[in-house]
HTML snippet that shows the backbone in 3Dmol.js (N, CA, C, O; Angstrom):
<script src="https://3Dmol.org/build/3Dmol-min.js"></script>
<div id="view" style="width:600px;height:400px;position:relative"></div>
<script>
const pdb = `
ATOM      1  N   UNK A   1       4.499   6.556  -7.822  1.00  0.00           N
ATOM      2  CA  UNK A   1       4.744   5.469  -6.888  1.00  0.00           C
ATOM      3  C   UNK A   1       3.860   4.294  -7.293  1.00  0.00           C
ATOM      4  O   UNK A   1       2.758   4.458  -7.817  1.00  0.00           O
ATOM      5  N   UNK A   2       4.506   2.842  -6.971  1.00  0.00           N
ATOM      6  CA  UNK A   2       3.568   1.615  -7.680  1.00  0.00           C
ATOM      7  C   UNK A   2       3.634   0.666  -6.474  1.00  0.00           C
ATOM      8  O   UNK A   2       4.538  -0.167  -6.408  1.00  0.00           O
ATOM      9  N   UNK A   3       2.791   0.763  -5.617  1.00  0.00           N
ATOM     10  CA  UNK A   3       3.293   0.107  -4.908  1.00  0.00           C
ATOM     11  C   UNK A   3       2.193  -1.963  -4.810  1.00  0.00           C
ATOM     12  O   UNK A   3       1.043  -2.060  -5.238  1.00  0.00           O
ATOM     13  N   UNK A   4       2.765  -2.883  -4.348  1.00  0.00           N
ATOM     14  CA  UNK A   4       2.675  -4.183  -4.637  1.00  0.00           C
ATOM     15  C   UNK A   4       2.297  -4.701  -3.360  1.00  0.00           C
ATOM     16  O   UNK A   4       3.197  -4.866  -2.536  1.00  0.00           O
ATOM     17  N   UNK A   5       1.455  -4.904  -3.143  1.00  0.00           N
ATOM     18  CA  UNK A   5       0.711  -6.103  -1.518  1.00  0.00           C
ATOM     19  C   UNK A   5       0.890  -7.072  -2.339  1.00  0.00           C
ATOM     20  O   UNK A   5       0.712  -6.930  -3.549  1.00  0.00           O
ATOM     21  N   UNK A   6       1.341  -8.406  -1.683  1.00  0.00           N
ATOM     22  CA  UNK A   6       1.403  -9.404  -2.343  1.00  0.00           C
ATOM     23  C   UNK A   6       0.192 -10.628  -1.952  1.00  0.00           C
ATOM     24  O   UNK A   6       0.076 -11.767  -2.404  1.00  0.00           O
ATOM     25  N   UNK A   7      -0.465 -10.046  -1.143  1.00  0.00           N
ATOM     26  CA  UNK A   7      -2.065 -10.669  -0.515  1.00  0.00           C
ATOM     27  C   UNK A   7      -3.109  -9.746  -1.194  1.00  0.00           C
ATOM     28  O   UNK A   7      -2.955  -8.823  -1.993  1.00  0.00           O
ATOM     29  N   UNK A   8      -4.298 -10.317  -0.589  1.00  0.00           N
ATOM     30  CA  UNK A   8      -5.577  -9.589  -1.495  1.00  0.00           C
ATOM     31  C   UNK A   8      -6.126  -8.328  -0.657  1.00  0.00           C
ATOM     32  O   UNK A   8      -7.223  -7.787  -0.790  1.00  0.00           O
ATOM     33  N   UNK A   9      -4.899  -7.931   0.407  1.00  0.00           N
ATOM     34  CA  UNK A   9      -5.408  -6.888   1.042  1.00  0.00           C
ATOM     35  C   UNK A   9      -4.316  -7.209   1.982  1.00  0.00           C
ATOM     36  O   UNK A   9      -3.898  -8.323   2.297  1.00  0.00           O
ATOM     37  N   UNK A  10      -3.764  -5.564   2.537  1.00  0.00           N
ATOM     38  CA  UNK A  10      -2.629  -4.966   3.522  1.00  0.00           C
ATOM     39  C   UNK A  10      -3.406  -5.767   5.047  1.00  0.00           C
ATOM     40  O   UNK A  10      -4.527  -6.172   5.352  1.00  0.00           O
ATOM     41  N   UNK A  11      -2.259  -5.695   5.599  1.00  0.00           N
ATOM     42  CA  UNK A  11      -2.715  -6.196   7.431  1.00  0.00           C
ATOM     43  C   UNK A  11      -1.045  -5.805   7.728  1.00  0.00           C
ATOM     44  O   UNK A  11      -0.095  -5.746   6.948  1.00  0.00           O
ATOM     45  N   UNK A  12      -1.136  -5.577   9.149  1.00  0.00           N
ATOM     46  CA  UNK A  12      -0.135  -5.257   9.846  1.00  0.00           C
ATOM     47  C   UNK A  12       1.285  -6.299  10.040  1.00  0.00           C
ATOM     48  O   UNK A  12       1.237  -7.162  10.917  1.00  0.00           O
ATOM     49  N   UNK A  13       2.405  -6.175   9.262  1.00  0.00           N
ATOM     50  CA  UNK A  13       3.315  -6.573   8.972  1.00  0.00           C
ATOM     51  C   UNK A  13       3.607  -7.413   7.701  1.00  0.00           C
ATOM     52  O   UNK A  13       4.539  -8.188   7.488  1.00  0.00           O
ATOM     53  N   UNK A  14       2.748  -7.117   7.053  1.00  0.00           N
ATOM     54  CA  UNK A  14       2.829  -7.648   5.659  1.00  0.00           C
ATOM     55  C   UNK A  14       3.619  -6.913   4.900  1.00  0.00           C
ATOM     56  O   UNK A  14       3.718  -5.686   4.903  1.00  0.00           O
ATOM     57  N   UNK A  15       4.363  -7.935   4.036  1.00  0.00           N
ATOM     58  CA  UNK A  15       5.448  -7.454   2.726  1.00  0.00           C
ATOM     59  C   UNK A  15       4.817  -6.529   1.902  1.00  0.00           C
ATOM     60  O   UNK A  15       3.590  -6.486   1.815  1.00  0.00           O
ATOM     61  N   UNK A  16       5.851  -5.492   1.048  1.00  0.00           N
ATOM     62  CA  UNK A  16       5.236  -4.575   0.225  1.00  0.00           C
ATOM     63  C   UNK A  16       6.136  -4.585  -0.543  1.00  0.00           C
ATOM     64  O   UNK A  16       7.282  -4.814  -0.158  1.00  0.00           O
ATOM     65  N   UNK A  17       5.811  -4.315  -1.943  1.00  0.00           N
ATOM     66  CA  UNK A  17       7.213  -4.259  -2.723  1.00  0.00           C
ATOM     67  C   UNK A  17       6.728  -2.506  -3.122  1.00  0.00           C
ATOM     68  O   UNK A  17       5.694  -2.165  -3.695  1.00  0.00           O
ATOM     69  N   UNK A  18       7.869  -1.581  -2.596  1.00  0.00           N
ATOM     70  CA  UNK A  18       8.107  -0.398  -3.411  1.00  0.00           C
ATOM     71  C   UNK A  18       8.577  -0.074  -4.716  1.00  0.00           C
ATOM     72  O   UNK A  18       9.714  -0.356  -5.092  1.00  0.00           O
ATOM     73  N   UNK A  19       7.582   0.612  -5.536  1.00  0.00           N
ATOM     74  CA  UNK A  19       8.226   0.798  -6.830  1.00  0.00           C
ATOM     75  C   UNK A  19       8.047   2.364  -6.979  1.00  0.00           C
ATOM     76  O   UNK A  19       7.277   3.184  -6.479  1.00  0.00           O
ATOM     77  N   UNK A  20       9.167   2.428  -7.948  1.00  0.00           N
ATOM     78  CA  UNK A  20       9.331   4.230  -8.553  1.00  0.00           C
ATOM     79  C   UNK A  20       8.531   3.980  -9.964  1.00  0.00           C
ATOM     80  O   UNK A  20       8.991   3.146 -10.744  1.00  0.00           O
ATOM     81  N   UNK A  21       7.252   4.748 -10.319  1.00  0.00           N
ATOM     82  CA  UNK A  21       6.556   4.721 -11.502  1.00  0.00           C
ATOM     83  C   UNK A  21       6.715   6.104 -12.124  1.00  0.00           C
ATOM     84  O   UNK A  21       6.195   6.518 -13.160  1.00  0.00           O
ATOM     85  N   UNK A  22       7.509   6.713 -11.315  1.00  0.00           N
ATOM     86  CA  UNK A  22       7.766   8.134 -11.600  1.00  0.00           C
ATOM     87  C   UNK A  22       6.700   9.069 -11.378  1.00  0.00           C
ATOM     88  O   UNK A  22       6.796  10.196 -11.864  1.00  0.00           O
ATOM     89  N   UNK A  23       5.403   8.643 -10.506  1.00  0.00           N
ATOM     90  CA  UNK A  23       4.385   9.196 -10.209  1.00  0.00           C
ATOM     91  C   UNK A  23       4.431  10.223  -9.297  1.00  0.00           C
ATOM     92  O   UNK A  23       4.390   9.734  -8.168  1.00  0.00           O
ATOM     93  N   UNK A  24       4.489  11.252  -9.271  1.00  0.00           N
ATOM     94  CA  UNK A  24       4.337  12.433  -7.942  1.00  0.00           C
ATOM     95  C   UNK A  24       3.506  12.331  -6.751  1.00  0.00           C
ATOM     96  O   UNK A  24       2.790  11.330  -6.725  1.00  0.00           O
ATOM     97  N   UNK A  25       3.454  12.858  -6.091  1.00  0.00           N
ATOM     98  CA  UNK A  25       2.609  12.897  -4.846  1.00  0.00           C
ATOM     99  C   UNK A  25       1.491  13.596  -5.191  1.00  0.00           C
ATOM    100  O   UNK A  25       1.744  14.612  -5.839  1.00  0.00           O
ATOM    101  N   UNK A  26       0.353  13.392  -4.975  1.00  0.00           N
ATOM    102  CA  UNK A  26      -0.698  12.242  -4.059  1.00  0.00           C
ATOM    103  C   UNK A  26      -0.644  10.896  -4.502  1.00  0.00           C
ATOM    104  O   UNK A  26      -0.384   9.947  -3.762  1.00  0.00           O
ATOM    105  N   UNK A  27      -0.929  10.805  -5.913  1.00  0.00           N
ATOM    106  CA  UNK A  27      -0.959   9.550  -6.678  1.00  0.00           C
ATOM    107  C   UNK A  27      -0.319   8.307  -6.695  1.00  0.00           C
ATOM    108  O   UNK A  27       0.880   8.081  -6.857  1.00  0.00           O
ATOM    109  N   UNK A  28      -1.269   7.500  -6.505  1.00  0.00           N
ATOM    110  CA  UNK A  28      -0.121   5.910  -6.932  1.00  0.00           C
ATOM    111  C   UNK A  28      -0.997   5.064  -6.941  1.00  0.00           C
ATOM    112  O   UNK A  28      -2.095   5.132  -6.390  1.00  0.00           O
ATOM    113  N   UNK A  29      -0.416   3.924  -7.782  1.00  0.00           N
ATOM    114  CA  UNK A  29      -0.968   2.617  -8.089  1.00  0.00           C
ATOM    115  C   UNK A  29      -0.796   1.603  -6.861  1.00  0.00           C
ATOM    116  O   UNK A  29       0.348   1.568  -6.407  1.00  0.00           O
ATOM    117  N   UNK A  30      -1.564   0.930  -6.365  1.00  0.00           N
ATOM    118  CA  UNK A  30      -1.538  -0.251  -5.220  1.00  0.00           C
ATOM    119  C   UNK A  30      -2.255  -1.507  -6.123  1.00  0.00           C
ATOM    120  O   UNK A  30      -3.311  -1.509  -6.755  1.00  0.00           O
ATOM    121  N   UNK A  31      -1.281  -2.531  -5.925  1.00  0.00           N
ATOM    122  CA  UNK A  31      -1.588  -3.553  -6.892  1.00  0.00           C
ATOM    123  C   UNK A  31      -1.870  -4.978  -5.235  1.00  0.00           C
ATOM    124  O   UNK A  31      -1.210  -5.079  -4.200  1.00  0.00           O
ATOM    125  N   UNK A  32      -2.742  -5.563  -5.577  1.00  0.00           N
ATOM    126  CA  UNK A  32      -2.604  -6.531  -4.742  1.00  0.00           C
ATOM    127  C   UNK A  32      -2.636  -7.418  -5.252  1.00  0.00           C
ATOM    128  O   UNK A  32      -2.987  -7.314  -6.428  1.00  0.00           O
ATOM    129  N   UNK A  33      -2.255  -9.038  -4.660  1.00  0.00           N
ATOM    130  CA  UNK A  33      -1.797  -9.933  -5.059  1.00  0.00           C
ATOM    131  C   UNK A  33      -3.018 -11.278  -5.788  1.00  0.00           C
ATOM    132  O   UNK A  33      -2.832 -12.430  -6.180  1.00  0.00           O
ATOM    133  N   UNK A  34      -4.515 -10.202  -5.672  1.00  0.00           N
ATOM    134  CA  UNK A  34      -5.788 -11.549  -6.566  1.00  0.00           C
ATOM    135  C   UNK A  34      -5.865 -10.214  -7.773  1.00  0.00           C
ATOM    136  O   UNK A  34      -6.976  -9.806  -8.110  1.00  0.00           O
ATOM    137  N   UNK A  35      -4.827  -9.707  -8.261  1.00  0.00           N
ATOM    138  CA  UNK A  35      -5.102  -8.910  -9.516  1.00  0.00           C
ATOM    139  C   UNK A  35      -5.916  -7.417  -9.605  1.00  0.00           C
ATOM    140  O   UNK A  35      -6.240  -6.678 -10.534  1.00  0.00           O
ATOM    141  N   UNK A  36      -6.054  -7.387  -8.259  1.00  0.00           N
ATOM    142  CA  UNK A  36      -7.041  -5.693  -8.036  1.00  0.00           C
ATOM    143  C   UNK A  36      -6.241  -4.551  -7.887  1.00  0.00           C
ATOM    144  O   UNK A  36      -5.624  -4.117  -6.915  1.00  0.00           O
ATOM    145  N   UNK A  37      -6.343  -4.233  -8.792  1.00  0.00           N
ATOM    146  CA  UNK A  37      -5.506  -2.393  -8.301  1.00  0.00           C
ATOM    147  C   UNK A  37      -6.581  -1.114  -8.214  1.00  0.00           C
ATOM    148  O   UNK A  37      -7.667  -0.895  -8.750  1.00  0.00           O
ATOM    149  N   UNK A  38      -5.893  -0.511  -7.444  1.00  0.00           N
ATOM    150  CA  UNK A  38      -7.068   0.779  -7.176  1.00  0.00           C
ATOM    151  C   UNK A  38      -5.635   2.411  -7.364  1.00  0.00           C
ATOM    152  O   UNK A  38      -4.432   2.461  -7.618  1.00  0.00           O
ATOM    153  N   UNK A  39      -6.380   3.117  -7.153  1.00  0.00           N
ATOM    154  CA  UNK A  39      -5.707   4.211  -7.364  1.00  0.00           C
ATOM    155  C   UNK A  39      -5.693   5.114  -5.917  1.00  0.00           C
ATOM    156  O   UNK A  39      -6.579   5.959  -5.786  1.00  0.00           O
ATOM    157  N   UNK A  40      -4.694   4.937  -4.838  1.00  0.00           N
ATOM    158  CA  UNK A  40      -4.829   5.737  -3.990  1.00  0.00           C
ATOM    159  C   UNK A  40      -3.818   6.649  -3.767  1.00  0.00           C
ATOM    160  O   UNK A  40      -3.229   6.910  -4.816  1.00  0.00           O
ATOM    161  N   UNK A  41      -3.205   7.489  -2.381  1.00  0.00           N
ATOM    162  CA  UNK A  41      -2.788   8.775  -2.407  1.00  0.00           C
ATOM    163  C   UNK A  41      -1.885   8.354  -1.200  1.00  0.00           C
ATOM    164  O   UNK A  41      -2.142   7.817  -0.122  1.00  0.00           O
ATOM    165  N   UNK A  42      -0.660   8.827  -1.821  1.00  0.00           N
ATOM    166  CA  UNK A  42       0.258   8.604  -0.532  1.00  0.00           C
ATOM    167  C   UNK A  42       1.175  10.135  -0.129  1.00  0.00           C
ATOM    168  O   UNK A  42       0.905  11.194  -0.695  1.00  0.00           O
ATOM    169  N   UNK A  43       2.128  10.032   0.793  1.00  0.00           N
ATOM    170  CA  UNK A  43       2.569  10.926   1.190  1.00  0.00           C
ATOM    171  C   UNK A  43       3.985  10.627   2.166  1.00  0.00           C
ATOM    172  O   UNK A  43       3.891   9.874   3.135  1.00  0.00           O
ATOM    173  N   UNK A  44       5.620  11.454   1.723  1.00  0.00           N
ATOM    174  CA  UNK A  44       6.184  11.183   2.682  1.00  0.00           C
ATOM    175  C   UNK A  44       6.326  11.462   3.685  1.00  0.00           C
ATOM    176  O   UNK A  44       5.991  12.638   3.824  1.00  0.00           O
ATOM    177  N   UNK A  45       6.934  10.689   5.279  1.00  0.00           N
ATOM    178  CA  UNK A  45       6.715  11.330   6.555  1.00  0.00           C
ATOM    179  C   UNK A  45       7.743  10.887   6.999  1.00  0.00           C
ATOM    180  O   UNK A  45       7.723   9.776   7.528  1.00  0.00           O
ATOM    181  N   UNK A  46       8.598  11.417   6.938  1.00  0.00           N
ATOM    182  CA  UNK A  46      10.229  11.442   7.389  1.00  0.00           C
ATOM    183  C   UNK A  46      10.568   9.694   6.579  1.00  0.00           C
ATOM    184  O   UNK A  46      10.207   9.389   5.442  1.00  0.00           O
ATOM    185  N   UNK A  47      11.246   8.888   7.441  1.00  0.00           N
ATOM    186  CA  UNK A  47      11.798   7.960   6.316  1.00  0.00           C
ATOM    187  C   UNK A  47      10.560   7.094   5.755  1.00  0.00           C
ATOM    188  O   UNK A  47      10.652   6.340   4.786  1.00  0.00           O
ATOM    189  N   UNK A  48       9.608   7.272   6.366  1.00  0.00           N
ATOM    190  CA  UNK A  48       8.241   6.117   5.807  1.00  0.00           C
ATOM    191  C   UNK A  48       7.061   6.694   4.730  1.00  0.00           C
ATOM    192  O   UNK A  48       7.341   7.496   3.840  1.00  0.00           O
ATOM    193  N   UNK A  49       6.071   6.303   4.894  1.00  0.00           N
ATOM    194  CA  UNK A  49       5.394   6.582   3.308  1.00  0.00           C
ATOM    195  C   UNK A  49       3.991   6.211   4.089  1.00  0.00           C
ATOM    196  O   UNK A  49       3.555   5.166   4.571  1.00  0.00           O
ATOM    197  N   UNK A  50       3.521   7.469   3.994  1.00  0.00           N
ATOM    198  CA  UNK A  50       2.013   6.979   4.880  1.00  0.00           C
ATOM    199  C   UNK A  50       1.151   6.486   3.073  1.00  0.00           C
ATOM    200  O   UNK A  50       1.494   6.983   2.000  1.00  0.00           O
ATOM    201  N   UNK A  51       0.289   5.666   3.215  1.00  0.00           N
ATOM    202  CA  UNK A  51      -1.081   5.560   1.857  1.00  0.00           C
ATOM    203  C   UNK A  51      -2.118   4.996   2.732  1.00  0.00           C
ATOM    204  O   UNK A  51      -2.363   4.207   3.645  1.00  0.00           O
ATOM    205  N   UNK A  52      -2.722   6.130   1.668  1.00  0.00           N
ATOM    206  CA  UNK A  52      -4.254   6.222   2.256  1.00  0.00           C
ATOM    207  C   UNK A  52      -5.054   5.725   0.992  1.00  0.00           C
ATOM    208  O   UNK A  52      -5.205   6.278  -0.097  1.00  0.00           O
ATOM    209  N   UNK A  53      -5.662   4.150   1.605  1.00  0.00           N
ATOM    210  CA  UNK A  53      -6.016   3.248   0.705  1.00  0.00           C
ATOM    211  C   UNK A  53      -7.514   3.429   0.753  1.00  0.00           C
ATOM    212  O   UNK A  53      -8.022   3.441   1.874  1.00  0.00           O
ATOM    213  N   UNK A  54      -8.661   3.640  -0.799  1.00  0.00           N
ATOM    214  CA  UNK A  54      -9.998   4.068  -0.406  1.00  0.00           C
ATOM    215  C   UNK A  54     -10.387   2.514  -0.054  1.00  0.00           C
ATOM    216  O   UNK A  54      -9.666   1.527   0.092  1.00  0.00           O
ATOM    217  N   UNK A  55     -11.963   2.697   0.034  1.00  0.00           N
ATOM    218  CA  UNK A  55     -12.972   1.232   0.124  1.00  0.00           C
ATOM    219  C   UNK A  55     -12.183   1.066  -1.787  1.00  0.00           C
ATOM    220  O   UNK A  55     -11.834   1.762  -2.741  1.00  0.00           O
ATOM    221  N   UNK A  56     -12.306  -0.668  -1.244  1.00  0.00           N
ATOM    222  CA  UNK A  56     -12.366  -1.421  -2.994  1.00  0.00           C
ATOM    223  C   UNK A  56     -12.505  -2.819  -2.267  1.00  0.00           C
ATOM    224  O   UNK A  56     -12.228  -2.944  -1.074  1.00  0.00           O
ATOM    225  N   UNK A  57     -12.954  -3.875  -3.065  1.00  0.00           N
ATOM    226  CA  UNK A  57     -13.637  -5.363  -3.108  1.00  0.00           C
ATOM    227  C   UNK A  57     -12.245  -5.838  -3.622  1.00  0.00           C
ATOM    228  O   UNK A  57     -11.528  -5.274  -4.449  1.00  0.00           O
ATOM    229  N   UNK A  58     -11.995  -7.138  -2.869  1.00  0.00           N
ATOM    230  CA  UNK A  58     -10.994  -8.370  -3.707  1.00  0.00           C
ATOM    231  C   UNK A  58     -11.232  -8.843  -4.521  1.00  0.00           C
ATOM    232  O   UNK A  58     -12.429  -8.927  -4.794  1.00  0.00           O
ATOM    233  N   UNK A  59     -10.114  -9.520  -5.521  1.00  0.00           N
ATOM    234  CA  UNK A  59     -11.246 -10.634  -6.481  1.00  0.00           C
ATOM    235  C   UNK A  59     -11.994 -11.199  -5.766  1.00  0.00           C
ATOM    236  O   UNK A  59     -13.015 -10.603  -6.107  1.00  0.00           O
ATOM    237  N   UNK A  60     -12.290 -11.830  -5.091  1.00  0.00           N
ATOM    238  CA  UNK A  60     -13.476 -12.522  -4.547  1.00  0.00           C
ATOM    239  C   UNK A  60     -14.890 -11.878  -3.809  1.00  0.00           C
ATOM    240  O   UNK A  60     -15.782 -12.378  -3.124  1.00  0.00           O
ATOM    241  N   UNK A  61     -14.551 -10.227  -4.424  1.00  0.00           N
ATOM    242  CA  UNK A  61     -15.782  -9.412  -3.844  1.00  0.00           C
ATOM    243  C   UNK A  61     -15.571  -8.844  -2.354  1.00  0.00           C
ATOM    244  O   UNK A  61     -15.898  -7.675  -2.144  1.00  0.00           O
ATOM    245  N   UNK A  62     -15.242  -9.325  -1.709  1.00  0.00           N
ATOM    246  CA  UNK A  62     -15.138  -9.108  -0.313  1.00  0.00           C
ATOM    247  C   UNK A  62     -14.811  -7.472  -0.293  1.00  0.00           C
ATOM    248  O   UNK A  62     -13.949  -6.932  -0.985  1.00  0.00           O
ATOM    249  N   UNK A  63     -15.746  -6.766   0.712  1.00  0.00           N
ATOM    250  CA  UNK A  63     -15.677  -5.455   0.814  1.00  0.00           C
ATOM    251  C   UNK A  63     -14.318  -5.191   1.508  1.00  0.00           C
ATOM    252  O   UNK A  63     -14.039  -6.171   2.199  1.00  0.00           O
ATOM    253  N   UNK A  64     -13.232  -4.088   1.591  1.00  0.00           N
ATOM    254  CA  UNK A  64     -12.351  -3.924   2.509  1.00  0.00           C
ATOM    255  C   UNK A  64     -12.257  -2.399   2.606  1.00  0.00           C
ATOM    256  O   UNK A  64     -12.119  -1.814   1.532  1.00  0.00           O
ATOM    257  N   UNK A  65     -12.328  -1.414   4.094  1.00  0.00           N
ATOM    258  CA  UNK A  65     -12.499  -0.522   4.116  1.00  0.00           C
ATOM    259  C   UNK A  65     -11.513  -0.002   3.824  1.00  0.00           C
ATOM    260  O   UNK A  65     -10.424  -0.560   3.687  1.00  0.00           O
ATOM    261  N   UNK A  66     -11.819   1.468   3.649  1.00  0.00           N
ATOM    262  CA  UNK A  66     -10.362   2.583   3.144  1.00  0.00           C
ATOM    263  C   UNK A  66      -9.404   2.693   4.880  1.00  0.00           C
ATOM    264  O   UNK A  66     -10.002   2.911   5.934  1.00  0.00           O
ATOM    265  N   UNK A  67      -8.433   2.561   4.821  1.00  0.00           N
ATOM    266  CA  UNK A  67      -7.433   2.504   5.575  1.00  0.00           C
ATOM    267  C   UNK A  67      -5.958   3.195   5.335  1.00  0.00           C
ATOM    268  O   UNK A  67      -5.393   3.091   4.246  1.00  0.00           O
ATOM    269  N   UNK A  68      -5.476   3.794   6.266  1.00  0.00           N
ATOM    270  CA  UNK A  68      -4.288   4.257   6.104  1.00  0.00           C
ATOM    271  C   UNK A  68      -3.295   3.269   6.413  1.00  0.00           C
ATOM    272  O   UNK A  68      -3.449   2.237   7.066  1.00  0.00           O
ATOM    273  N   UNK A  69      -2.213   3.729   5.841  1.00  0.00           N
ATOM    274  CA  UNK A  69      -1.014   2.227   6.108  1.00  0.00           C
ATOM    275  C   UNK A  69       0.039   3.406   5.695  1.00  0.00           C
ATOM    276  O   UNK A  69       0.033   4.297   4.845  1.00  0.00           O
ATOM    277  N   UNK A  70       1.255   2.830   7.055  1.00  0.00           N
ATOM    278  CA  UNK A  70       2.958   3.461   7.319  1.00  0.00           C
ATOM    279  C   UNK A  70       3.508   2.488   6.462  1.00  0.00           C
ATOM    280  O   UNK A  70       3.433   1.327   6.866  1.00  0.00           O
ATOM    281  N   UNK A  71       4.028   2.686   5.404  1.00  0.00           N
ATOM    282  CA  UNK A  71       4.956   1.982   4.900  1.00  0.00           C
ATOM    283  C   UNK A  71       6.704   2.272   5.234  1.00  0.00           C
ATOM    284  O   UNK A  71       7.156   3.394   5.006  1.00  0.00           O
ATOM    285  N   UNK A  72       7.631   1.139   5.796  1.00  0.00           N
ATOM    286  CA  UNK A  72       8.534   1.498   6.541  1.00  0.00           C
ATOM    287  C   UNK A  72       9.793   0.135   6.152  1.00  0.00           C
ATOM    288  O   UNK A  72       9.694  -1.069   5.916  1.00  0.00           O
ATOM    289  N   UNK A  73      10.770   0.972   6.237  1.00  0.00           N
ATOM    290  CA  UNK A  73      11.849  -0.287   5.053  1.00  0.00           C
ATOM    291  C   UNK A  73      12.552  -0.784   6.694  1.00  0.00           C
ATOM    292  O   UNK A  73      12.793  -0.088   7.681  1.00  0.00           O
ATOM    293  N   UNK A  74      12.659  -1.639   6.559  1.00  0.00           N
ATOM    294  CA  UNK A  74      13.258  -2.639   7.908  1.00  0.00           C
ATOM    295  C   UNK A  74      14.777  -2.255   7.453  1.00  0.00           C
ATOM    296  O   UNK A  74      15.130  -1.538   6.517  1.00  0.00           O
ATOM    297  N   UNK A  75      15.684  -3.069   8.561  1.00  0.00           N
ATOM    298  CA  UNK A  75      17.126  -2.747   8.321  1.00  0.00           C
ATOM    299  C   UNK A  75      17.691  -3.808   7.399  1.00  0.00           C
ATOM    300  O   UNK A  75      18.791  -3.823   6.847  1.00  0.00           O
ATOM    301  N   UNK A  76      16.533  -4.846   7.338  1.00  0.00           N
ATOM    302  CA  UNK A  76      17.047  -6.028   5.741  1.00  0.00           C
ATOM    303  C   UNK A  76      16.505  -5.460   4.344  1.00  0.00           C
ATOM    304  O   UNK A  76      16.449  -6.162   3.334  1.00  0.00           O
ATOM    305  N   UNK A  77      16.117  -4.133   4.389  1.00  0.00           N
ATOM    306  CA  UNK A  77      15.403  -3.902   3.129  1.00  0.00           C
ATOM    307  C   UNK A  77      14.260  -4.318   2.790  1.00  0.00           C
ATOM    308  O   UNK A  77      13.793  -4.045   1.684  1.00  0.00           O
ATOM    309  N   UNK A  78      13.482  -5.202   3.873  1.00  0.00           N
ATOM    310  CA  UNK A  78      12.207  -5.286   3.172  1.00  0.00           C
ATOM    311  C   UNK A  78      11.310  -4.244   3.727  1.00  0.00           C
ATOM    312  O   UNK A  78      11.529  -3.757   4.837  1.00  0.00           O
ATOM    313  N   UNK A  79      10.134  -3.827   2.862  1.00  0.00           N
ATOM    314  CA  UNK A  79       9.004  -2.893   3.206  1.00  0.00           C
ATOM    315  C   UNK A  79       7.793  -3.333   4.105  1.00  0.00           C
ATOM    316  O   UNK A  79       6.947  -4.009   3.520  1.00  0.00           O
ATOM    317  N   UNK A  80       7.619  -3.116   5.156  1.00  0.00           N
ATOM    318  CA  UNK A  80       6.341  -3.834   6.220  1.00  0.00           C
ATOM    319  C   UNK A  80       5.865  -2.633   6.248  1.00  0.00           C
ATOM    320  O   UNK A  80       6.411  -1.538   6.389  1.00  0.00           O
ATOM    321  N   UNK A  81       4.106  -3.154   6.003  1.00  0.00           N
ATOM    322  CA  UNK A  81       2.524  -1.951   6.513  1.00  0.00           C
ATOM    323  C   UNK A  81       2.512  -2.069   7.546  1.00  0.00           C
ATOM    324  O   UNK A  81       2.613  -3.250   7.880  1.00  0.00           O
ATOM    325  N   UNK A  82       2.400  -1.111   8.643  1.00  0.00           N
ATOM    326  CA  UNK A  82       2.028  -0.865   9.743  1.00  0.00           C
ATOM    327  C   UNK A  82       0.884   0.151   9.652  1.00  0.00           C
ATOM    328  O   UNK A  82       1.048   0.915   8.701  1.00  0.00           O
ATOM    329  N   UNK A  83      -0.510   0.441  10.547  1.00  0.00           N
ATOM    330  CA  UNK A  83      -1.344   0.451  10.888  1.00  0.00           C
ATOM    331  C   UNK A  83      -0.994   2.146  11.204  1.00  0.00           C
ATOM    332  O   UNK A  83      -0.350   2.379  12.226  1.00  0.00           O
ATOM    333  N   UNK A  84      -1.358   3.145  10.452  1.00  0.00           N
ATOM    334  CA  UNK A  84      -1.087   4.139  11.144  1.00  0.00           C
ATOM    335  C   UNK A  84      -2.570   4.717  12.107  1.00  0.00           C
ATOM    336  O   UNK A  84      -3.757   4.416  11.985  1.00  0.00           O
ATOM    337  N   UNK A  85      -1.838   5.684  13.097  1.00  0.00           N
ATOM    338  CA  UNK A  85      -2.738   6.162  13.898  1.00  0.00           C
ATOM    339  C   UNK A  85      -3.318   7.818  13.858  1.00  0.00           C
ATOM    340  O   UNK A  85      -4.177   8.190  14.657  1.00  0.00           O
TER     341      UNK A  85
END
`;
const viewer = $3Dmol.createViewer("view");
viewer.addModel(pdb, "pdb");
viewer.setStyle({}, {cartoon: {color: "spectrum"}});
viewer.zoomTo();
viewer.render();
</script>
């Protein structure tokens, strides 16, 4: 799985672009949009995609904690993070 934030860090209703990297489960690439990728672990949960993102810094350093995020395809096809609980 490859998946694409197109900001320098996920927040609740932000775009995601899903990609197939042919990666299995746990594994996947999260690329965000100031050039930082980290390596975190996702999982499916009926039609959505929970990832569990560790601590990593933006380009600009800024600390951002490890967080889980529902990834969930709307009925236009686009992918929105929601905040799991």
């Amino acid at each position: 799985m490859h998946v694409i934030f197109p900001e320098s860090h996920a927040y609740p209703g932000c775009q995601v672009v899903m990609g197939d990297d042919a990666r299995p489960e746990p594994e996947c690439l999260v690329e965000f949009g100031d050039g930082v990728t980290v390596i975190a672990e996702w999982r499916k949960d009926g039609d959505t995609v929970l990832l569990m993102i560790p601590d990593y810094r933006t380009g600009k350093g800024t600390k951002v904690a490890a967080r889980t995020w529902r990834i969930a395809q709307r009925k236009d096809g686009n992918w929105r993070a929601q905040r799991a609980k």
